[in-house]
C-alpha positions in Angstrom: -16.7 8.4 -15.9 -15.2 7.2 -19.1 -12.9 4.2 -19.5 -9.5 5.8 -19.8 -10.4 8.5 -16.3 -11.6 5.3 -14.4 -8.5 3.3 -15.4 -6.4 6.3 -14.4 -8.1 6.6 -11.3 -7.3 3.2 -9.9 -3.9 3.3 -11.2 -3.6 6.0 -9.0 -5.0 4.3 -6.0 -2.9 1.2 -6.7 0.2 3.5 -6.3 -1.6 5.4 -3.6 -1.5 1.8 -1.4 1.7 0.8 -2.1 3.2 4.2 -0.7 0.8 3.2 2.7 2.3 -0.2 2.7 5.7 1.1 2.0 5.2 3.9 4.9 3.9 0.9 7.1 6.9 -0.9 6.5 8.9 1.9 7.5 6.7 2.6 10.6 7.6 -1.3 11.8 11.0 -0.7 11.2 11.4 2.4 13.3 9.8 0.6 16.0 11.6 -2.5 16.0 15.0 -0.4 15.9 13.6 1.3 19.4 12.7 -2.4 20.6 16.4 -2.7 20.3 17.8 0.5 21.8 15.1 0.0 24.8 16.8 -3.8 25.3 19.6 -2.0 27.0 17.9 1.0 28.3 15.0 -0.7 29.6 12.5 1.7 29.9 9.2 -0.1 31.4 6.8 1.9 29.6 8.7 1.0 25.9 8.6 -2.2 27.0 4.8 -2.5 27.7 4.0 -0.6 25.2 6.2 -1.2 21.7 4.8 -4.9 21.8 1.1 -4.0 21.3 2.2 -0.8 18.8 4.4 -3.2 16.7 1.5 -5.7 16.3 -1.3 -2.8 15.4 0.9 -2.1 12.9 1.8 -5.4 11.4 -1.9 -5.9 11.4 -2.3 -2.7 9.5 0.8 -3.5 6.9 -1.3 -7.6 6.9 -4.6 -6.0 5.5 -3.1 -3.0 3.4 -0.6 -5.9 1.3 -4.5 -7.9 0.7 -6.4 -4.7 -0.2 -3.5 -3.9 -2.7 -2.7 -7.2 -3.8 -6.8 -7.6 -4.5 -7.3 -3.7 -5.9 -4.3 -4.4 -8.4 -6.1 -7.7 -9.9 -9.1 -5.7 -10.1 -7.4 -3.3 -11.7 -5.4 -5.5 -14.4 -9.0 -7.2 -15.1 -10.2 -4.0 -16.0 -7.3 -2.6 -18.2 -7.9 -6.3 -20.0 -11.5 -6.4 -20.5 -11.9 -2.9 -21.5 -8.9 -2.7 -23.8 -6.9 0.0 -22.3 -3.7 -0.1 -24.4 -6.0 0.6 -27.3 -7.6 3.0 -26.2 -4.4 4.8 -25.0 -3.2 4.4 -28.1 -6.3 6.2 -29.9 -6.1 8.6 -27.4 -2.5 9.5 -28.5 -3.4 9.3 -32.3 -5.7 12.2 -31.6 -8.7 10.0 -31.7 
């Protein structure tokens, strides 16, 4: 795979990860919102099980935020080392 299709490609995942940990975040904020509702309803099984949901998820959100925040280093290394803005650029200049 040449330089520029590699690059691409993890861009791709980088963005790819953040919609996960954006959709994560969403996912926790649904659920806390029934928390809420349930305080006055008081259904027993929300109650037992929300908790335990909400914390899977956090966990989740913990580990996609450190695979992102890691993948877009790696990526940023790579773009540096390998001299992508040059190569984008004689890409564009028809080589």
């Amino acid at each position: 795979m040449d330089t520029l299709k590699k690059f691409a490609l993890m861009e791709k995942i980088v963005h790819e990860l953040e919609d996960l940990k954006n959709s994560q975040q969403a996912i926790i904020q649904k659920l806390t919102k029934i928390e809420v509702d349930n305080i006055d309803l008081g259904d027993r099984r929300l109650e037992k099980d929300l908790p335990d949901m909400h914390q899977r998820v956090s966990d989740n959100l913990d580990t996609i935020a450190g695979i992102l925040e890691d993948f877009a280093v790696k990526t940023d290394k790579f773009s540096s080392s390998n001299n992508v803005a040059a190569l984008k650029e004689q890409e564009a200049m028809g080589k």
